[in-house]
N, C-alpha and C positions, 0 to 999 in steps of 0.2 A: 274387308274391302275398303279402300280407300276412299274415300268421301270427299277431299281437299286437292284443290291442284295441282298442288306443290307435291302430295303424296303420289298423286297419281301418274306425273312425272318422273320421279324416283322410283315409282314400279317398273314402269314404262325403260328407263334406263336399266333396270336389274336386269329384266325380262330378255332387254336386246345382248344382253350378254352372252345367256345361255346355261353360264356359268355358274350361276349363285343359286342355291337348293331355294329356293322361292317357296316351296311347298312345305319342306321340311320346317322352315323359321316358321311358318303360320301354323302347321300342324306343335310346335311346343308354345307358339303363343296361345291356342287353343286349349290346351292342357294345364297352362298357366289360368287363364280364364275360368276354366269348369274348375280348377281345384279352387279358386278364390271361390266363385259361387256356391261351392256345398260348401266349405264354411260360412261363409253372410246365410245360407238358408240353415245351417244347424246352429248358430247363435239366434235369428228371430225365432226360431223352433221353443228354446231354451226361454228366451223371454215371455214368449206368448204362454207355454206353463208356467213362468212366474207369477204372471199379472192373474190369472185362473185363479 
């Protein structure tokens, strides 16, 4: 969700098109997201049995 004016703007213009899968780019930035986060949570995984 866009949080900044300037973003919310630019949805705001995507949106009035109709055109542009709005859904879909958020749906692979999502999936971009959860794959970064189980890596960052399986390296602190990794660390926290080091430090043990």
């Amino acid at each position: 969700m866009p949080t900044y004016s300037e973003a919310i703007a630019l949805r705001g213009l995507a949106e009035s098109f109709g055109t542009i899968p709005i859904e879909d780019f958020e749906n692979e930035q999502k999936a971009i997201a959860d794959k970064r986060l189980s890596r960052q949570m399986e390296r602190i995984s990794k660390l926290n049995r080091s430090v043990k």
